[in-house]
N, C-alpha and C positions, 0 to 999 in steps of 0.2 A: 636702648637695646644695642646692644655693641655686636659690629659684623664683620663676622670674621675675614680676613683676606684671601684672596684666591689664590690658592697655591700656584707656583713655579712649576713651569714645565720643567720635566726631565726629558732627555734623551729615551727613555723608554713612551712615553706617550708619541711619538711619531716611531713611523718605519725605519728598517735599518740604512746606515751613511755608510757602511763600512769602508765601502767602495772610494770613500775618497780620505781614508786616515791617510793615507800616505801623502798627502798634496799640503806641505811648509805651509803656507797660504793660499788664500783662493779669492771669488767673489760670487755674487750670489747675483744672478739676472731678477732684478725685484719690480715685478709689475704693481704689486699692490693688490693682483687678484688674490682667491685663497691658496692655489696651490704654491704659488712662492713665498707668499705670506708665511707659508707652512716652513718651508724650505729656509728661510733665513730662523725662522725661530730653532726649528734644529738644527741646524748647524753652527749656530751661536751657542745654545746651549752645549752641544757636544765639542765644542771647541772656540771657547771665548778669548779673543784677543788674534784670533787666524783668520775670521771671514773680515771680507770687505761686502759692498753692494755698489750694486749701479741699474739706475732709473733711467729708462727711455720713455722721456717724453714727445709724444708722438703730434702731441697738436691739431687730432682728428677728430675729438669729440668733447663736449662740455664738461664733459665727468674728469679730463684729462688733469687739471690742477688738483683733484678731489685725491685719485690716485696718486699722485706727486705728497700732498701734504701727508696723506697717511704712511707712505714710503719712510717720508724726512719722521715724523712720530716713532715710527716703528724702531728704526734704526737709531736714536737716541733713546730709547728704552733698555734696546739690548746692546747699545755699546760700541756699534756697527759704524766704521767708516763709509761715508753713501756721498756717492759722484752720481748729479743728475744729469744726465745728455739730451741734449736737446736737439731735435732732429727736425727736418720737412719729409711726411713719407707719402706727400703728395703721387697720387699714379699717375702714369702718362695716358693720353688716350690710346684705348686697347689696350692696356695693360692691366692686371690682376687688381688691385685695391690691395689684396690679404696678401697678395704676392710683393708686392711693392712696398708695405709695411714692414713682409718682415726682413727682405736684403737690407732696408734701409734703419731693421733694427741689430741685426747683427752687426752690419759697418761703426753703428753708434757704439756699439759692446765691445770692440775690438779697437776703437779708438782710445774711448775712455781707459782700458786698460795702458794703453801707449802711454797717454798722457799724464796718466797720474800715478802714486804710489811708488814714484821709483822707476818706472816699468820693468818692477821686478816680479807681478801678478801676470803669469801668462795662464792661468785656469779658469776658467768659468762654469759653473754650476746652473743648470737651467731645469725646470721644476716640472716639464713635462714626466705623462706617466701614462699607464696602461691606457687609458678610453683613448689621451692623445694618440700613440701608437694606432689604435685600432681604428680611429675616425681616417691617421694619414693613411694608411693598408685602404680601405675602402675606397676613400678618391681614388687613389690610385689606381683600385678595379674598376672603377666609375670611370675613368677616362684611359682606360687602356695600357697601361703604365707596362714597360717592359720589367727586367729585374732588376735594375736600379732603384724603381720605385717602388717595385715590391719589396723591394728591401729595407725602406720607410727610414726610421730614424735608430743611428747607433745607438753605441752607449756612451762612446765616447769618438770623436771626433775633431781634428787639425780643419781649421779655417778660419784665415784672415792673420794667420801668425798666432791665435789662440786654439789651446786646446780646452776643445766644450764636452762637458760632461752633465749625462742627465741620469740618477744613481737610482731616480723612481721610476723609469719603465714597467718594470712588473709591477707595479701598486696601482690599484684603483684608486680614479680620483676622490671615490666617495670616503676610502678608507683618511685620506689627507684631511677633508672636511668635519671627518670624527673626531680627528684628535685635536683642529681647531676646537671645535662646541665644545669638547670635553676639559679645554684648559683655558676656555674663556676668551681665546682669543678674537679679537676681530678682523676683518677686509674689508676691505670695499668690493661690488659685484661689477661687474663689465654692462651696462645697461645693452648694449647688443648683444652679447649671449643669449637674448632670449629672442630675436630678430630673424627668423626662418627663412629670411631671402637668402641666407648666405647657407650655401650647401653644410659646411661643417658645422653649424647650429643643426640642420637639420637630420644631420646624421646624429647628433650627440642626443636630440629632444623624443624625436621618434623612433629611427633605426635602432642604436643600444638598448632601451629598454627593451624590446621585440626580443632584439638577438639575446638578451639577458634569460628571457623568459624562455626562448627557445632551446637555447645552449648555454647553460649555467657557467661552463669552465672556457668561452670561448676568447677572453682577452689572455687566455693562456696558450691555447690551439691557435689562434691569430697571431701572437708574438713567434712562436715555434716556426710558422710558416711565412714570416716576415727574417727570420735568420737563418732560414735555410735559404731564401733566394739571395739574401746577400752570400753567403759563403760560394754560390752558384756563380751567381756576378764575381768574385776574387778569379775563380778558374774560367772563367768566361774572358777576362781581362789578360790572363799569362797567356791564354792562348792565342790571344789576338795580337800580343807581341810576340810568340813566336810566328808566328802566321806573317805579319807585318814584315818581320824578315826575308822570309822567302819569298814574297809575290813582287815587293819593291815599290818606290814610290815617285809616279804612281802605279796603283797595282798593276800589274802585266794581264792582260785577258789570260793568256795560255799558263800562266802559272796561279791564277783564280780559277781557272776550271779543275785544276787537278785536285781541288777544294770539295769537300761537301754542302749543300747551297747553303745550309747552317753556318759553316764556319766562313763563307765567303764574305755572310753577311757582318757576321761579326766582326772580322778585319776590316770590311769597307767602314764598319762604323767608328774602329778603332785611325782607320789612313782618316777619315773626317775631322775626328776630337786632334789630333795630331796637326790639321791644317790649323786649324783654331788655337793651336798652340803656337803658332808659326806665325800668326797675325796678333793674335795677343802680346806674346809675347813673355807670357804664367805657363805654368805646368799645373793645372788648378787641381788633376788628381794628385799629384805627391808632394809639391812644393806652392801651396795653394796662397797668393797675397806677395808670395817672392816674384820681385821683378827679371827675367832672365838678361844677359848681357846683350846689350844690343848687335855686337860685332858675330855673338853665335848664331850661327846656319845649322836648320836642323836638317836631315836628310833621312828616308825611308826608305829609300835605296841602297840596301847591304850592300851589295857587290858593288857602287857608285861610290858609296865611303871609301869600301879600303880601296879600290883601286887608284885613289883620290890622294892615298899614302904616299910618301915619300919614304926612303930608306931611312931619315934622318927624325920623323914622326913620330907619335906614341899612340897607341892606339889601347884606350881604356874600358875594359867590358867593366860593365856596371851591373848586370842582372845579377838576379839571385841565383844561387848556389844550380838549383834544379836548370838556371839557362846555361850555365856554364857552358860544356860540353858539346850542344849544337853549337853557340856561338862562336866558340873555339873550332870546331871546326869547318863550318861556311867560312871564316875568316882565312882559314889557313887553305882551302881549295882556291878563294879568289886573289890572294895573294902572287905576284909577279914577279916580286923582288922580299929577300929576307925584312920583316917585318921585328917591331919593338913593341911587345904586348905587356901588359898589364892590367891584374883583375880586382877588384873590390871586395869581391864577396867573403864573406866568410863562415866555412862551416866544413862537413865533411858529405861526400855523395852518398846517399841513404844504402843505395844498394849492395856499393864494394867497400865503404868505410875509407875511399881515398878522397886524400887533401887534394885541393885545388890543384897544385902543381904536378900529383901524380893524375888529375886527371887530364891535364893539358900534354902532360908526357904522352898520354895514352892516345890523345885527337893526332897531338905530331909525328906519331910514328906510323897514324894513320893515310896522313891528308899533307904533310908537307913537301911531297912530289922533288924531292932533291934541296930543296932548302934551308937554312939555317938560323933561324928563328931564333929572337931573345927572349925570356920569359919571366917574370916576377910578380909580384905582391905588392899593393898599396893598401896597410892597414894601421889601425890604433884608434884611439878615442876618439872617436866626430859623430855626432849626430847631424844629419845635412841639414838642418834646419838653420843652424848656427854658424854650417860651414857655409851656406848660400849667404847668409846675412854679415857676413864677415868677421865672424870674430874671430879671436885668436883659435891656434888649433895645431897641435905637431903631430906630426904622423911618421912611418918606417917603410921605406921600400925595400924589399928584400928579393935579393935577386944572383946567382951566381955570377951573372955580367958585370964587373964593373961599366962597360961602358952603358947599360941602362941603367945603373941605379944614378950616373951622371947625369941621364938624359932626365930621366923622373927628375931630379932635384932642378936641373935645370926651368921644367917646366912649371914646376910646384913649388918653389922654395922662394917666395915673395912676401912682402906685407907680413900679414897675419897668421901668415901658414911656415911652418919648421919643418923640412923634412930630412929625416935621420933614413941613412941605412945600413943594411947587413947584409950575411950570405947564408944567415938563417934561415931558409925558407921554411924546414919541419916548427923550429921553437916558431914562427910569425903566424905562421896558418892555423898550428892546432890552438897556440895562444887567445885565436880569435874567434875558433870553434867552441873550446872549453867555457868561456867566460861567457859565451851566450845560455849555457845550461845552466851555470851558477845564476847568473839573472833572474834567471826565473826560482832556482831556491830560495835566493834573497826575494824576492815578491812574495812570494807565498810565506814567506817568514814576520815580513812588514805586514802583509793583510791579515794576515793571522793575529800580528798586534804582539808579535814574540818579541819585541825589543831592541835597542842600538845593540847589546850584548851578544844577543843571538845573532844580528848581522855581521856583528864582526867576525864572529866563529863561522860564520858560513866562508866571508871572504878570505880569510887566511887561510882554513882546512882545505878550501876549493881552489886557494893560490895552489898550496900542497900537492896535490892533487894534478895539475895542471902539469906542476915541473916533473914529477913523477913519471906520467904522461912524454912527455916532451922527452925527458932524455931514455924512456926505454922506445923512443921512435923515432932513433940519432940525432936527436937537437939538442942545441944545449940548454938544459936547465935557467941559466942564468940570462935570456932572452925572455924566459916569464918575468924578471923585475922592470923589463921595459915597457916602453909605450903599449904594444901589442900586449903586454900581458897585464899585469896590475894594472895599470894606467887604463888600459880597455877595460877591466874587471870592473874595476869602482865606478868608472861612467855609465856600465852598462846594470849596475845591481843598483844604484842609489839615483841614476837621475829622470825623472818623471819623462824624457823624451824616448825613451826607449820599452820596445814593444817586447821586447823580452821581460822583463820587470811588471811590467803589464800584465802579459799573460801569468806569470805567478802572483798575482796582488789579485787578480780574477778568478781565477782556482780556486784562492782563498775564500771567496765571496762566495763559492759553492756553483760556480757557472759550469757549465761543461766546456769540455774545450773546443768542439764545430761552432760552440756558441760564440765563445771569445774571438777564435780565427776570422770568422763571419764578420765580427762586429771591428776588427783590427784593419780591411784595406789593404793594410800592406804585408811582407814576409815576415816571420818571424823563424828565425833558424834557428835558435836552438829548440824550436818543438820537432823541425824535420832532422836536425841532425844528434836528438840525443842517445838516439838508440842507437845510431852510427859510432861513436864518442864509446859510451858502452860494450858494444861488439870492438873494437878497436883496442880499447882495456882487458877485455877479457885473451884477446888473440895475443896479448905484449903479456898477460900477468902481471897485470898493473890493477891493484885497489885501488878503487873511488868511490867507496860508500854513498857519496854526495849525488855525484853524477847517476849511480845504479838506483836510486831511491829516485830520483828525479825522470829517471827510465820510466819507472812503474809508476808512479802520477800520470804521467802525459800517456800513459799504455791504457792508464783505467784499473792497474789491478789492486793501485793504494789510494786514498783519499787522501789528502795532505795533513791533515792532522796524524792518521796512524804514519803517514813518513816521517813526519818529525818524531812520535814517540818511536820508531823502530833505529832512528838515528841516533837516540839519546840512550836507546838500550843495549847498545854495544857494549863489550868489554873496555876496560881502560886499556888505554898503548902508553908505549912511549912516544912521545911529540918526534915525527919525522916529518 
């Protein structure tokens, strides 16, 4: 009797990957349980010849070799490059076991990417999903967990020099184990999974069914209430760097009392993680695995920096867009002698639609007590990831001063860093506003799976657009083909480091956007400054179809699909 073969999984027999079409290559975290087991088969099948894997062998329990050989199987089945790591994730005494496990299985995940393939794989895919989320949300109410912890685990995630993405949060794990049985696959089982001394077996054995019974739709109301405390924690964190400025470090008693006990607390915890930064020697929330220069002095004393200033110094605001303004102007009250500023950010202030420099016009005509202050721009293509780790990288300081834009190149113009300038300020600023809204067109365009085609037409119609922009807001046109313009464009719309590109590849996916902001960590300017960008076009008489459609997505009042067909159903022009 002759028997038949067991069909081939498709990409339809498992949950949606959308989420990571846009990632060149990746790798796949492959324990060998089922839900990674899940997770390499589809993502091999939805994209053959893109995934890698990598096994952390952990050496804690007998079954450990058992796991390992099914790994090496699996991944010659489907074709899978698989790097095994071998680890000790031996605990210290007092120290967690499942806590100690798993630092010491990330470190192994982020080494192996170093070391092998080139190290041109900086993504990794990890196969947690819904129950996971819900068992980490519960410890965390089980031990009292402030909103970091109730904020449980992203979606996506920088640590260790990788970015870790997990695309099955919303998915029950039982739905994973369905489409295992249904296409014949096998795993290996974790023989402690069934071991009830360990809280999160017992959450997952007892408590979820209960709570299943009780509340049918509750890994959905759990995830909701795990992304609102992260987005809570994001505003929790600005304000404790604004806060952190004014009280000084270390905090001043009489400038903490003028505090709310809330927000006192919050800053003393932000002046704490800040010392820890100071002994470490990592910035573990933004620059997390980057080693900082050993020669830099941090200081939490606003007024101790500048007045620290020499006339001959640079003094470079780094905050986003929304710090501007205060920073700008504390700096310019404690100021004693003409100062040499320069700011990073890039966008436009939500409120009045002004560029950076007209809002710094606006602190100096307030706060510069007889003074004569230099003012300019440091922008163009850099992701800090890249710029911390040194790679090559040219940038534009734009500034009416010649003798600052000497000073910037003097300090910056080294090694692996080019720095150009101009007396562009309008073409350098809005350059660097615009191309953050185009980003996110371009994301929404790639998640949506419209094409190299359709990207190109974003980026050139939205170059268009930009110069349009620029020269009815006295700049010149021809500052959009530089660094600040194109050159920002294309890093910020095609390279998987940037959070603009992000939040449109997340839209696409159907997320909301408090969800994506939440799950992002850090700013993302062109969702604050696109409505600004917009109002700004409409005040000059300037079209930008691109930009105005990109307004109503981030507003809620289009879905990204009907803004692509309302973009495509314009009249024809002529190319300008």
């Amino acid at each position: 009797m002759a028997v038949s073969a067991t069909p081939k999984p498709t990409p339809a027999d498992f949950p949606s990957l959308d989420a990571l079409q846009h990632l060149p290559a990746f790798a796949v975290a492959l324990s060998g349980g089922a839900d990674s087991t899940a997770l390499l088969i589809a993502c091999a099948t939805r994209w053959p010849g893109r995934v890698h894997a990598v096994h952390v062998h952990h050496g804690l329990q007998d079954a450990a070799d058992l796991f390992e050989a099914h790994c090496v199987t699996l991944c010659q089945q489907w074709q899978v490059p698989l790097v095994v790591q071998r680890v000790n994730a031996a605990h210290a005494p007092g120290e967690s076991p499942e806590d100690a496990a798993r630092q010491a299985r990330y470190r192994a995940l982020a080494q192996a990417l170093t070391n092998n393939w080139g190290g041109v794989i900086h993504d990794m895919v990890l196969a947690q999903h819904a129950d996971d989320q819900v068992e980490t949300l519960l410890l965390a109410l089980s031990r009292g967990a402030g909103l970091p912890g109730l904020a449980c685990m992203p979606q996506q995630a920088e640590r260790l020099g990788v970015t870790f993405h997990r695309p099955w949060l919303p998915v029950p794990g039982q739905v994973l184990r369905h489409a295992l049985v249904a296409t014949a696959q096998t795993w290996v089982e974790d023989p402690t999974n069934a071991d009830t001394r360990y809280t999160r077996n017992r959450i997952r054995l007892e408590l979820l069914p209960a709570l299943e019974k009780a509340f049918p739709a509750f890994r959905q109301t759990f995830a909701r209430s795990a992304s609102h405390a992260a987005q809570a924690q994001t505003l929790l964190q600005e304000m404790a760097e604004q806060d952190a400025a004014l009280v000084g470090h270390p905090p001043a008693i009489r400038a903490l009392q003028q505090l709310s006990t809330a927000r006192q607390t919050n800053v003393l915890r932000h002046w704490l993680a800040m010392a820890q930064m100071q002994a470490s020697g990592v910035n573990q929330a933004y620059l997390p695995g980057i080693q900082l220069p050993k020669g830099l002095k941090l200081e939490s004393n606003f007024s101790k920096a500048i007045k620290r200033l020499s006339s001959k110094d640079l003094l470079v605001v780094a905050t986003p867009m929304s710090g501007l303004s205060e920073t700008i102007a504390q700096a310019l009250k404690e100021a004693e002698h003409p100062l040499n500023i320069i700011w990073l950010c890039k966008g436009l202030e939500p409120q009045t639609a002004f560029l950076p420099h007209q809002v710094v016009e606006r602190e100096n005509k307030l706060h510069s007590h007889g003074l004569s202050h230099s003012f300019g721009a440091l922008s163009g293509p850099s992701f800090a990831r890249e710029v911390a780790a040194g790679m090559p990288c040219a940038l534009t300081v734009a500034s009416t001063s010649k003798d600052l834009c000497a000073i910037v190149q003097t300090a910056f113009h080294h090694g692996n860093m080019r720095i150009y300038s101009s007396e562009d300020l309008i073409g350098v600023e809005l350059g660097g506003a615009v191309k953050n809204v185009l980003a996110i067109a371009a994301g929404i365009g790639d998640g949506l799976d419209l094409g190299l085609n359709a990207r190109a037409a974003v980026l050139t119609r939205g170059l268009a657009e930009m110069m349009r922009l620029v020269k009815a807001a006295g700049g010149r046109s021809e500052t959009c083909m530089g660094l600040t313009g194109v050159g920002d464009l294309i890093l910020t719309a095609t390279g998987d480091l940037s959070r603009n590109r992000r939040v449109g590849l997340e839209l696409a996916a159907g997320k909301s956007l408090p969800e994506i902001l939440a799950s992002l960590g850090h700013v993302a300017e062109g969702v604050l400054c696109a409505a600004a960008v917009g109002d700004l076009a409409k005040r000059l008489n300037v079209e930008m179809p691109i930009t105005a459609m990109m307004g109503e997505v981030l507003s809620g009042k289009l879905n990204p699909q009907d803004a692509v067909k309302k973009l495509m159903g314009r009249d024809p022009k002529i190319e300008s």
